[in-house]
VODO-998884 format. One line per field, with one value per atom (N, C-alpha, C): x, y, z; atom name. Coordinates in steps of 0.2 Angstrom, whole numbers, plus 5000, padded with zeros to 4 digits. Each point is the difference from the previous one (the first is absolute). Last residue first. Example, Ala and Ser with C-alpha at 12.3 -4.5 7.8 and 13.67 -1.06 7.14 Angstrom:
<rs>
c1: 5064,5004,4996,5002,4996,5004
c2: 4989,5006,5005,4972,5006,5006
c3: 5035,5001,5003,5000,5000,5000
at: N,CA,C,N,CA,C
</rs>
This chain:
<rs>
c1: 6203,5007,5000,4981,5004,5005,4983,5001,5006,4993,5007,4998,4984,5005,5008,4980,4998,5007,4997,4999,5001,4996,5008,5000,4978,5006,5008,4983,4996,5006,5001,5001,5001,4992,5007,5004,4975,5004,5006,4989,4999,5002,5003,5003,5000,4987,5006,5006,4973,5002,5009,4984,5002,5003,4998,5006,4998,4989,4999,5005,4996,5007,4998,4982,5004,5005,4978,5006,5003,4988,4998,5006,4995,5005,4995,4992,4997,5005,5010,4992,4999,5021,4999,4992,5021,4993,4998,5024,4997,4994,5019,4993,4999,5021,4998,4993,5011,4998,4997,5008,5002,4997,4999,5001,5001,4984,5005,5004,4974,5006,5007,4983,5000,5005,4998,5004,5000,4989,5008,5002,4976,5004,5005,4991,5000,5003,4996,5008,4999,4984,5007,5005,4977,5002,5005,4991,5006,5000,4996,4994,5007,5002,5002,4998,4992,5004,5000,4989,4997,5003,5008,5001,4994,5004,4993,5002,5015,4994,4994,5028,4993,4994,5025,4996,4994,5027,4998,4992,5021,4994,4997,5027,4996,4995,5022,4995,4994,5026,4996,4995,5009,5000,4997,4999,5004,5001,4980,5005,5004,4984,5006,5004,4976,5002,5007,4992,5001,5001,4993,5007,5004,4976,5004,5007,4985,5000,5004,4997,5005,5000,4987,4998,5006,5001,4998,4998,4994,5006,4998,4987,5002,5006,4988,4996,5003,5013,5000,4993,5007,5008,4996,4985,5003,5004,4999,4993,5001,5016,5004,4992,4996,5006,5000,4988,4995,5005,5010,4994,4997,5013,5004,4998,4988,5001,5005,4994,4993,5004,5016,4997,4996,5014,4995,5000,5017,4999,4998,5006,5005,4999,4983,5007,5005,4982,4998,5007,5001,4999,4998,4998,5007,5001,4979,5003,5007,4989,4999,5000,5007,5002,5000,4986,5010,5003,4978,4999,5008,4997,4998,5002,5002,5003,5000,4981,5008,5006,4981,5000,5004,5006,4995,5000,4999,5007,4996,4992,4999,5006,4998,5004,5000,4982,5005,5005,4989,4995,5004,5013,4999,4996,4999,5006,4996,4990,5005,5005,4982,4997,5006,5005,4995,4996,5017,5003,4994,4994,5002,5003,4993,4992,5005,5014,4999,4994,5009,5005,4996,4991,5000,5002,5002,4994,4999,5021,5001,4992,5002,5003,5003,4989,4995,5004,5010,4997,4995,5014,5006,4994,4993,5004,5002,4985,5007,5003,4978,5003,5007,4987,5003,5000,4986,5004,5002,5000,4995,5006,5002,5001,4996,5003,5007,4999,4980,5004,5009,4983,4999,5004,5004,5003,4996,4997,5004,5001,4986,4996,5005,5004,4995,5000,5020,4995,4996,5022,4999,4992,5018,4993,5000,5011,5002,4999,4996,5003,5002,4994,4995,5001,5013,4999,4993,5027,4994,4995,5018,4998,4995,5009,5006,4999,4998,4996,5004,5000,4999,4998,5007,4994,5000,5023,4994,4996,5023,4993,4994,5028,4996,4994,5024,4997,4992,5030,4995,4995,5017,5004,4994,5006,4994,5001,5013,5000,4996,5001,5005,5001,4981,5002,5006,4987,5006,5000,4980,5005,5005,4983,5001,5004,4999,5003,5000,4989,5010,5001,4976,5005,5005,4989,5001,5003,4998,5005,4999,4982,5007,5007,4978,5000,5009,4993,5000,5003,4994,5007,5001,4978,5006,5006,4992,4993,5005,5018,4993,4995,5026,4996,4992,5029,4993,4997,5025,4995,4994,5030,4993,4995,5021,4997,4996,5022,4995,4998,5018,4997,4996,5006,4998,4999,5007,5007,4996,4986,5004,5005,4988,5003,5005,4987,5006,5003,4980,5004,5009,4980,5004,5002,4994,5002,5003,4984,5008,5003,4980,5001,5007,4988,5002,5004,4991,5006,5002,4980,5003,5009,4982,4999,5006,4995,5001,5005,4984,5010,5003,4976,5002,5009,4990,4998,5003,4992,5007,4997,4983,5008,5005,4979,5003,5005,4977,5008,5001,4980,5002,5007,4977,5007,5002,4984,4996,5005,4996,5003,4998,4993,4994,5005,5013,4995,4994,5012,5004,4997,4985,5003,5005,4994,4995,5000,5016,5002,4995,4999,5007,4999,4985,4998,5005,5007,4994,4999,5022,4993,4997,5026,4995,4993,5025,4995,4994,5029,4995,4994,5028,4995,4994,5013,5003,4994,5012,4994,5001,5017,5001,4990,5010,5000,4998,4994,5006,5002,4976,5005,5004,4990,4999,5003,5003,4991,5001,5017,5000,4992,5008,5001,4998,5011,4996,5000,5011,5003,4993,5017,4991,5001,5019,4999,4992,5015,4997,4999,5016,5002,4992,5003,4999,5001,4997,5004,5002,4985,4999,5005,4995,5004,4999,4993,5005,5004,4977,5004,5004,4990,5001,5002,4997,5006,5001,4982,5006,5006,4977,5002,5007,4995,5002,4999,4996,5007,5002,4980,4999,5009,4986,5006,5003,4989,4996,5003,5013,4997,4995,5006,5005,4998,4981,5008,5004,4977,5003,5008,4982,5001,5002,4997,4999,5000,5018,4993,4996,5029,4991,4998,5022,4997,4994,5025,4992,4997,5023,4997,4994,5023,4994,4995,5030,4995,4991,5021,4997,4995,5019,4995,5000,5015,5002,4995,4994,5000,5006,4984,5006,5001,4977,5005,5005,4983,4997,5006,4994,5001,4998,4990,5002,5003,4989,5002,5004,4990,5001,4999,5005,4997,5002,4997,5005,4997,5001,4995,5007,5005,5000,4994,5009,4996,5000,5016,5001,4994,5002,5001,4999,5006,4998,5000,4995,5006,4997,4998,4999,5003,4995,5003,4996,4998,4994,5008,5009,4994,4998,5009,5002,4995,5006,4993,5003,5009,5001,4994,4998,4999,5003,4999,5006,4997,4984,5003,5007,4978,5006,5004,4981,5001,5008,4988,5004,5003,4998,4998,5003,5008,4998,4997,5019,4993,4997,5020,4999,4995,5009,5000,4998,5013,4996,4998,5008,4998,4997
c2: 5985,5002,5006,4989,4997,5002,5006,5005,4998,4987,5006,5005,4983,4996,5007,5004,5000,4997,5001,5006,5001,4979,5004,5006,4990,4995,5004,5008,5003,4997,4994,5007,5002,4979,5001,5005,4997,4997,5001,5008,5003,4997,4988,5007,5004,4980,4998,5006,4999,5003,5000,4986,5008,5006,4975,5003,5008,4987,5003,5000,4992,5002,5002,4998,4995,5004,5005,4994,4999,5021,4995,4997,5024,4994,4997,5021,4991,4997,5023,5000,4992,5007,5000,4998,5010,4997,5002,5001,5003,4994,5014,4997,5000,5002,5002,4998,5005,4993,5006,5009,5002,4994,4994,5007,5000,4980,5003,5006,4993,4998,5001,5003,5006,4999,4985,5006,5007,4978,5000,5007,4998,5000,5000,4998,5008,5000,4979,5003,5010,4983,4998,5002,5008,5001,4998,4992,5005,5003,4974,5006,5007,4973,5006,5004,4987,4995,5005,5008,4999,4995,5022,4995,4996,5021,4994,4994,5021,5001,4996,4994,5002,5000,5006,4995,5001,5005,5000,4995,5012,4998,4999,5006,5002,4993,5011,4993,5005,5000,5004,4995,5001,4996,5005,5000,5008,4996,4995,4998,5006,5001,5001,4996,4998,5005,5003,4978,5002,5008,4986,5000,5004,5002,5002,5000,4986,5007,5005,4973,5003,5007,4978,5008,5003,4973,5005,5007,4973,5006,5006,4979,5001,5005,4996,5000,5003,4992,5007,5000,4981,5004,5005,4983,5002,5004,4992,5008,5000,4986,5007,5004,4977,5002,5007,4991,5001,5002,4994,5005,5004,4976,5007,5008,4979,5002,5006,4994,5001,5004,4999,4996,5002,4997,5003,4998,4999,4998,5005,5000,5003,4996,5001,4993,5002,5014,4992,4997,5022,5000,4991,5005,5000,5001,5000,4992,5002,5020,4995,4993,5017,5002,4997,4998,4995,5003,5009,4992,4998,5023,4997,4992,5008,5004,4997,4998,4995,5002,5014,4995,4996,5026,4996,4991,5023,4997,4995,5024,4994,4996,5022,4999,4991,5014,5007,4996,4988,5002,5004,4983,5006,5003,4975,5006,5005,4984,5005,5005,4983,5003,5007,4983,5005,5005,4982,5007,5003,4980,5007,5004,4985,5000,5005,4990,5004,5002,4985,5005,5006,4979,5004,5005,4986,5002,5003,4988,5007,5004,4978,5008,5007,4979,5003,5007,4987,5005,5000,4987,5007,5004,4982,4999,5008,4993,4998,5001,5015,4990,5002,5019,4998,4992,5018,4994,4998,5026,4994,4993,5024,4991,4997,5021,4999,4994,5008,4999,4995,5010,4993,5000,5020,4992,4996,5022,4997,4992,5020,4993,4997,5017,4995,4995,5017,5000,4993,5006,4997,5003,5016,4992,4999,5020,4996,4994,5013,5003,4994,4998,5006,5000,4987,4996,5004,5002,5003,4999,4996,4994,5004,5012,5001,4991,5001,5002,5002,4997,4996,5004,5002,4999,4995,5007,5001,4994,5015,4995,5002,5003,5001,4998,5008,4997,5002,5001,5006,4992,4994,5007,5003,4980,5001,5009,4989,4994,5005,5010,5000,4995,5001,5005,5001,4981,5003,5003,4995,4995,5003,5011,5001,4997,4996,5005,5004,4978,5002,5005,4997,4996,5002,5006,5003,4999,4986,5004,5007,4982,4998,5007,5004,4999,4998,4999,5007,5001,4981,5002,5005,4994,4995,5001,5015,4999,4997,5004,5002,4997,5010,4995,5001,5009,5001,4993,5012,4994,5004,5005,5002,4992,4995,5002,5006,4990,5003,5001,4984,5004,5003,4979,5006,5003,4978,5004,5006,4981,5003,5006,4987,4995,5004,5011,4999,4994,5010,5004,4999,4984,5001,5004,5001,4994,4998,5019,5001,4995,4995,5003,5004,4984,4999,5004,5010,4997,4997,5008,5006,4996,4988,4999,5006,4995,4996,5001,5015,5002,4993,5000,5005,5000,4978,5007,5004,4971,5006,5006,4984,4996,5005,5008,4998,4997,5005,5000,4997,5016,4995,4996,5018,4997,4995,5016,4995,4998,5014,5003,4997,4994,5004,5003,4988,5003,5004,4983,5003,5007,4983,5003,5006,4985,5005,5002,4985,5005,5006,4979,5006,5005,4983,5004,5003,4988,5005,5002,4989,4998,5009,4987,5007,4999,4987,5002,5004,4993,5005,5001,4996,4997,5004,5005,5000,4995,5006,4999,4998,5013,4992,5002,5009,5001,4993,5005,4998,4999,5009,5000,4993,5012,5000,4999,4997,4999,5001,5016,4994,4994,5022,4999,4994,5008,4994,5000,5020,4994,4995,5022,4997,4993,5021,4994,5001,5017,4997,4993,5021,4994,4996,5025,4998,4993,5019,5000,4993,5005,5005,5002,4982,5003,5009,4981,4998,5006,4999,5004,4999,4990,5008,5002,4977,5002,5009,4991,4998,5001,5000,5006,4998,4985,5006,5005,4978,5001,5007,4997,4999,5001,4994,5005,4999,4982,5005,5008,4980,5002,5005,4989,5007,5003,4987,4999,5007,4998,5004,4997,4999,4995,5002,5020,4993,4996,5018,5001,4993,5009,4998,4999,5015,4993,5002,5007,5000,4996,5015,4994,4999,5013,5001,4990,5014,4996,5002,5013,4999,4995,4997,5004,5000,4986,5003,5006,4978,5000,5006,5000,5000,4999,4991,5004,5000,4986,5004,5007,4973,5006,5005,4978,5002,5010,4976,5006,5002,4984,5000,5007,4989,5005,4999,4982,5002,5006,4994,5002,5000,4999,4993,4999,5020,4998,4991,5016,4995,4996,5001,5005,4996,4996,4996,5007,5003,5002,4997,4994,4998,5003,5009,4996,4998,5007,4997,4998,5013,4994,5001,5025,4995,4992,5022,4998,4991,5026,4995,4998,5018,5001,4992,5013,4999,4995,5011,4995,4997,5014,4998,4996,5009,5005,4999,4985,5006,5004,4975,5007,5003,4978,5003,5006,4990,5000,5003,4985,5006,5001,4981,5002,5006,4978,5008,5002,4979,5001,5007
c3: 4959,4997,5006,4998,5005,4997,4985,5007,5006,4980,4998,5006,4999,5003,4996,4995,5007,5002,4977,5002,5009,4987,4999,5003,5003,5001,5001,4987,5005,5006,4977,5001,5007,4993,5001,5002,4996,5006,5002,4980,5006,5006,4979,4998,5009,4998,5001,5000,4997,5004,5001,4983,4998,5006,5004,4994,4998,5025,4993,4994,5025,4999,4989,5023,4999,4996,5011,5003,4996,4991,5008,5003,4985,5000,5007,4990,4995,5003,5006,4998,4996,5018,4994,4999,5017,5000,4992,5013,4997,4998,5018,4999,4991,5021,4995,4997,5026,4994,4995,5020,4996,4993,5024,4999,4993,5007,5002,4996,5005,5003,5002,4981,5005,5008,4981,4998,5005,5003,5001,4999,4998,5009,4996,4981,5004,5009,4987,4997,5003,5007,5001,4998,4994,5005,5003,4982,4997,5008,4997,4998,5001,4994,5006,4999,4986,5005,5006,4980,5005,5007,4981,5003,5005,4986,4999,5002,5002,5002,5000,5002,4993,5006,5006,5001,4995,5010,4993,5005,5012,5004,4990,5010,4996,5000,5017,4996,4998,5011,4995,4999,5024,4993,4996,5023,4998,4994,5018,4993,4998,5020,5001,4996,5000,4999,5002,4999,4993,5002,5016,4998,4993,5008,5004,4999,4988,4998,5007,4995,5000,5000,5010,4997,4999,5001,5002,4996,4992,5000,5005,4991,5009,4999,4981,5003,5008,4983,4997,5007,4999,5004,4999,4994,5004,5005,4979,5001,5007,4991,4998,5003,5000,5007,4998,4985,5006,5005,4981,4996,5008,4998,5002,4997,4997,5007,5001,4978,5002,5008,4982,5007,5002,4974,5006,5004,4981,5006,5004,4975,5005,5008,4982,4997,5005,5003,5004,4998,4992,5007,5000,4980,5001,5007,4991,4998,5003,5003,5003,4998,4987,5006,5004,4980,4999,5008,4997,4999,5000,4999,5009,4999,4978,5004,5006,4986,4998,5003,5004,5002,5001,4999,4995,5005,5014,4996,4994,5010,5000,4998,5008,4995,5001,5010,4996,4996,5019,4995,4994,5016,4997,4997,5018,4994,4997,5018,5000,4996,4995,5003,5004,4981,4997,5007,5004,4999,4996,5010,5004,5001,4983,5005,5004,4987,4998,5002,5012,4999,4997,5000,5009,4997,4982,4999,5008,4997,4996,5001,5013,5003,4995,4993,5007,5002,4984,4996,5005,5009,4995,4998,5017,4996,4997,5020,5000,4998,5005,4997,5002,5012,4995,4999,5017,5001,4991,5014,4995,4998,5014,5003,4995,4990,5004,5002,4993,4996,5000,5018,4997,4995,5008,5005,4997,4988,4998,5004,5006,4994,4997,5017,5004,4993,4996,4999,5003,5013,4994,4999,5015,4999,4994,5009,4996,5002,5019,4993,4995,5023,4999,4993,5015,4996,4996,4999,5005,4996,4993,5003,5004,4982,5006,5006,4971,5003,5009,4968,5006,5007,4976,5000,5007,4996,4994,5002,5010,5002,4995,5001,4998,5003,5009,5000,4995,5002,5000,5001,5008,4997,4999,5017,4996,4996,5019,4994,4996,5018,4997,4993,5016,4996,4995,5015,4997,4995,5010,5006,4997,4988,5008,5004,4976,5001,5007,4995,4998,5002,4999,5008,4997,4984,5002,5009,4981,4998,5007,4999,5001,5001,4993,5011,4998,4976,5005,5009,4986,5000,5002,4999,5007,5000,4981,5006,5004,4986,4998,5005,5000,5001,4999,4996,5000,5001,5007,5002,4996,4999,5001,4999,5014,4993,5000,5013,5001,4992,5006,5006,5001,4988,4994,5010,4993,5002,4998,4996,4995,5002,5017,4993,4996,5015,5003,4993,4993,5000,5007,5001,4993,4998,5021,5000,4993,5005,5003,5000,4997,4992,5002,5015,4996,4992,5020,5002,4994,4999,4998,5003,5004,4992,4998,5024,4996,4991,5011,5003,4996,4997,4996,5003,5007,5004,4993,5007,5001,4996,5006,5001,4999,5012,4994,5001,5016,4998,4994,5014,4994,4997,5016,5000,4993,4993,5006,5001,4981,5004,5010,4975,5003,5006,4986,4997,5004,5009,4997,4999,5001,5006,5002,4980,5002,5006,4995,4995,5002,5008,5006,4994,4991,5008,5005,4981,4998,5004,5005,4999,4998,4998,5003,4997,5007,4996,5002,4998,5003,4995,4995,5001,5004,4976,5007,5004,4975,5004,5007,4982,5005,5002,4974,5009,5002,4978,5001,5007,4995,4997,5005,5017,4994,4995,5024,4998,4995,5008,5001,5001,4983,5006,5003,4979,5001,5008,4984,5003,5002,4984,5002,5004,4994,5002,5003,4983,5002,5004,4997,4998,5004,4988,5004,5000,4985,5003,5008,4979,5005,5003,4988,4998,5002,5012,4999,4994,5003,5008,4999,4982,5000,5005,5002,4992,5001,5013,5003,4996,4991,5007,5000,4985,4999,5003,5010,4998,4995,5019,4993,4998,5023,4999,4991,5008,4999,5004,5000,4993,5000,5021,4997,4995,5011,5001,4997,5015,4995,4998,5019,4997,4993,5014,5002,4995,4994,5003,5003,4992,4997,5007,4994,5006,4997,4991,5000,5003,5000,5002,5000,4990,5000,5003,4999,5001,5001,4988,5006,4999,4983,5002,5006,4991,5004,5002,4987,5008,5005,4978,5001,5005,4987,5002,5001,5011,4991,4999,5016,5001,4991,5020,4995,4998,5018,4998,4992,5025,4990,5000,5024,4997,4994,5022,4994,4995,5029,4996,4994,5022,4996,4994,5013,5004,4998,4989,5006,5004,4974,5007,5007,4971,5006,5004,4973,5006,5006,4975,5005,5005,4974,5004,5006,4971,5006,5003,4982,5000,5006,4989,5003,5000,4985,5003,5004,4989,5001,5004,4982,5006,5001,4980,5002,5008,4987,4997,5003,5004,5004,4998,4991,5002,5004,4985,4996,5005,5006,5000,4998,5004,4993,5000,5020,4997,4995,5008,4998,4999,5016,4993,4998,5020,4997,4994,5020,4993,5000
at: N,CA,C,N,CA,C,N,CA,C,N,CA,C,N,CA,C,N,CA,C,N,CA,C,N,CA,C,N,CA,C,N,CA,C,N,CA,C,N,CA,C,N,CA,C,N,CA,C,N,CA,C,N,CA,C,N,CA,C,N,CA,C,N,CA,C,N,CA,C,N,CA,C,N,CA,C,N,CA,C,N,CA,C,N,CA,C,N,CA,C,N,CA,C,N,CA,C,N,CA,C,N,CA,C,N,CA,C,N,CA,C,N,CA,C,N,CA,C,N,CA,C,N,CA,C,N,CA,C,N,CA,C,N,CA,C,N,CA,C,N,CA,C,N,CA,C,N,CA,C,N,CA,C,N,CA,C,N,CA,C,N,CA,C,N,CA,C,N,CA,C,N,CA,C,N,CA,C,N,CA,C,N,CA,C,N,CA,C,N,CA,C,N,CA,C,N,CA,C,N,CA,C,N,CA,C,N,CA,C,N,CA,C,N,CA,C,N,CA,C,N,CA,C,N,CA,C,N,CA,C,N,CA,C,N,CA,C,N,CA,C,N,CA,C,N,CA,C,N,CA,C,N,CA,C,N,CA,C,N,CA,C,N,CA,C,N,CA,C,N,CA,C,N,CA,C,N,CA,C,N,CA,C,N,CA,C,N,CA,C,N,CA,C,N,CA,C,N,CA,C,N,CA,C,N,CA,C,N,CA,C,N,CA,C,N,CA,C,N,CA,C,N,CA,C,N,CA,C,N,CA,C,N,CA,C,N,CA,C,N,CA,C,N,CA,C,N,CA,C,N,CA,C,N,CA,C,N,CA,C,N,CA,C,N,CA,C,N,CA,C,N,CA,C,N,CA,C,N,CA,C,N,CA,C,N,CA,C,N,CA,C,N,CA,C,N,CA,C,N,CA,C,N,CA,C,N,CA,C,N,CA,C,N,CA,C,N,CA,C,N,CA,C,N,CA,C,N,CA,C,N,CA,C,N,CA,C,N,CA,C,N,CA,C,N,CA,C,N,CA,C,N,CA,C,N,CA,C,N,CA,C,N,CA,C,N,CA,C,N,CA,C,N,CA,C,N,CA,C,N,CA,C,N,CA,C,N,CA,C,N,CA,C,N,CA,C,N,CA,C,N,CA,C,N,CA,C,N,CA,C,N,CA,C,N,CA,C,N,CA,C,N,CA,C,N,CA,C,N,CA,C,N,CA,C,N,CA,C,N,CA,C,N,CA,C,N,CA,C,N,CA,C,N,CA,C,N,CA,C,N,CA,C,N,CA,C,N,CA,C,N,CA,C,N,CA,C,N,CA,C,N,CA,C,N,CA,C,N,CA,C,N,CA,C,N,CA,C,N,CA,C,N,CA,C,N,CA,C,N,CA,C,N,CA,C,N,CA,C,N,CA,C,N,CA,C,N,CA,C,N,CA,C,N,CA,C,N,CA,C,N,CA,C,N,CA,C,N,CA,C,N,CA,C,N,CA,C,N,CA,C,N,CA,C,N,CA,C,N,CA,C,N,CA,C,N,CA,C,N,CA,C,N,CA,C,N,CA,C,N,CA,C,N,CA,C,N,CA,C,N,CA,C,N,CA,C,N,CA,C,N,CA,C,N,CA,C,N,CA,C,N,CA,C,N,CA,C,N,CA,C,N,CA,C,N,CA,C,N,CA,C,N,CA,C,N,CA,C,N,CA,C,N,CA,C,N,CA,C,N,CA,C,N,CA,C,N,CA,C,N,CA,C,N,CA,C,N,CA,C,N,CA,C,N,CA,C,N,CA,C,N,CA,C,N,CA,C,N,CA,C,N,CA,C,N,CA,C,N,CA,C,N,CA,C,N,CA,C,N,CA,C,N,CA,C,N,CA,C,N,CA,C,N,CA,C,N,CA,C,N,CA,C,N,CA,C,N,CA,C,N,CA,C,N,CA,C,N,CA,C,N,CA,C,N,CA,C,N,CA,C,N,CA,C,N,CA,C,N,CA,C,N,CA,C,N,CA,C,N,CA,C,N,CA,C,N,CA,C,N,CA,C,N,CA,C,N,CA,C,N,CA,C,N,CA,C,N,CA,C,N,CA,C,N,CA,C,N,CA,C,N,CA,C,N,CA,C,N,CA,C,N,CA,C,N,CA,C,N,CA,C,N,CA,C,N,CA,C,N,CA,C,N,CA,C,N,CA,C,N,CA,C,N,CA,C,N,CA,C,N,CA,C,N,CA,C,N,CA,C,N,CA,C,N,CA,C,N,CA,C,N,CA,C,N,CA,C,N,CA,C,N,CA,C,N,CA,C,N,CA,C,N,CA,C,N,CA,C,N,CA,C,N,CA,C,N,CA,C,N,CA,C,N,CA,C,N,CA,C,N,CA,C,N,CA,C,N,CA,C,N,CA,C,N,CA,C,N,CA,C,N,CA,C,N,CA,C,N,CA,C
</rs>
């Protein structure tokens, strides 16, 4: 099932339903597309515990009319997606954390497999890739393991894994492990406690806004546990900055200077990392994906990904 979307800006833009593409690993990815499927393919990877939705469906309209055949997908733990097993005690996390050995149930290459996994589903050989924070690491393992797959590369608001760079602000980890109730409106009142501490001084989002964001994240299917696997992956990742400097990928580096999740150091290693990455660092943006920013994503997005011509 598909349907057209209303936007002024994108009125034409096809908008595919919610699928299931099976992968091999035996992981099922939820996905959905925005567009012509003869454009170039564009692939968004959300961030820790991030379903797809929060990749805003009018971002996604606009890269669509951009030119581009959008696919947003439900990394694994999240959303629609398969939950996996493996449990992770607090104390591997501050371990993790402190940089004290540490094993994970599975690993950023994991995660970057699975996202090759649904572009095999979709018969798509090579895309462009943006990824936001964990989608960031993510999108950028692709384009180190295969290049070829990966046309131009974006990394927003994220980081190389080195672990010098791109720290979470000290007064956020309580916030992060704070123990929640059970029910919907525990987990909308967390949400909006930790997007007022990460999101955007410069382009607040109104409340009723975060608040339907997050009833709609739970109605989709949260996992407290699959929250802890994914910090774990992001914690145990290796240091890519050396790899990174022999990227021959067009990748362009977007990061707000008020970000407290990943501090802007991360996006200063990557850019400095690898050869020719384009930059652009923005004044009041934190963590998160703003509407008044969506014009300058796009721009920045199309722009970078017409260098791989």
């Amino acid at each position: 099932m598909s349907h057209r979307s209303t936007s002024p800006e994108s009125s034409d833009v096809i908008i595919s339903g919610e699928l299931l593409a099976p992968i091999c690993s035996g992981v099922e990815i939820c996905y959905q597309t925005f567009g012509d499927p003869e454009d170039p393919p564009l692939l968004l990877v959300m961030g820790l515990g991030g379903p797809m939705t929060w990749w805003d469906a009018e971002l996604c309209s606009q890269l669509a009319a951009a030119g581009f055949y959008v696919i947003r997908y439900d990394n694994r733990d999240t959303g629609r997606s398969t939950k996996v097993d493996g449990r992770v005690r607090r104390s591997q996390l501050v371990r993790a954390f402190v940089g004290a050995p540490a094993r994970a149930p599975y690993s950023i290459d994991d995660l970057a497999s699975d996202a090759f996994g649904l572009l095999d589903h979709l018969d798509i050989s090579a895309a462009h890739v943006a990824g936001i924070s964990m989608g960031g690491m993510i999108a950028q393992t692709m384009a180190l393991r295969a290049p070829e797959r990966v046309l131009s590369l974006a990394s927003i608001m994220s980081t190389t894994g080195r672990r010098s760079v791109g720290r979470q602000h000290p007064s956020l980890l309580p916030a992060l492990l704070a123990t929640r109730g059970p029910g919907r409106e525990d987990y909308i009142r967390g949400s909006l406690a930790v997007w007022k501490l990460i999101g955007s001084p410069r382009f607040q989002q109104p409340e009723d806004k975060l608040r339907k964001r997050a009833g709609e994240t739970w109605d989709r299917g949260v996992s407290r546990a699959g929250v802890m696997r994914q910090m774990m992956a992001v914690l145990t990742q290796p240091d890519r900055t050396a790899a990174l400097g022999h990227l021959v990928v067009p990748t362009l580096v977007m990061h707000g200077l008020a970000d407290r999740m990943v501090h802007i150091s991360g996006g200063r290693a990557t850019a400095a990392a690898v050869p020719g990455a384009r930059v652009v660092f923005i004044e009041g943006w934190g963590h998160d994906l703003p509407a008044p920013l969506f014009t300058t994503f796009t721009r920045a997005i199309r722009s970078n990904a017409d260098r791989a011509a």
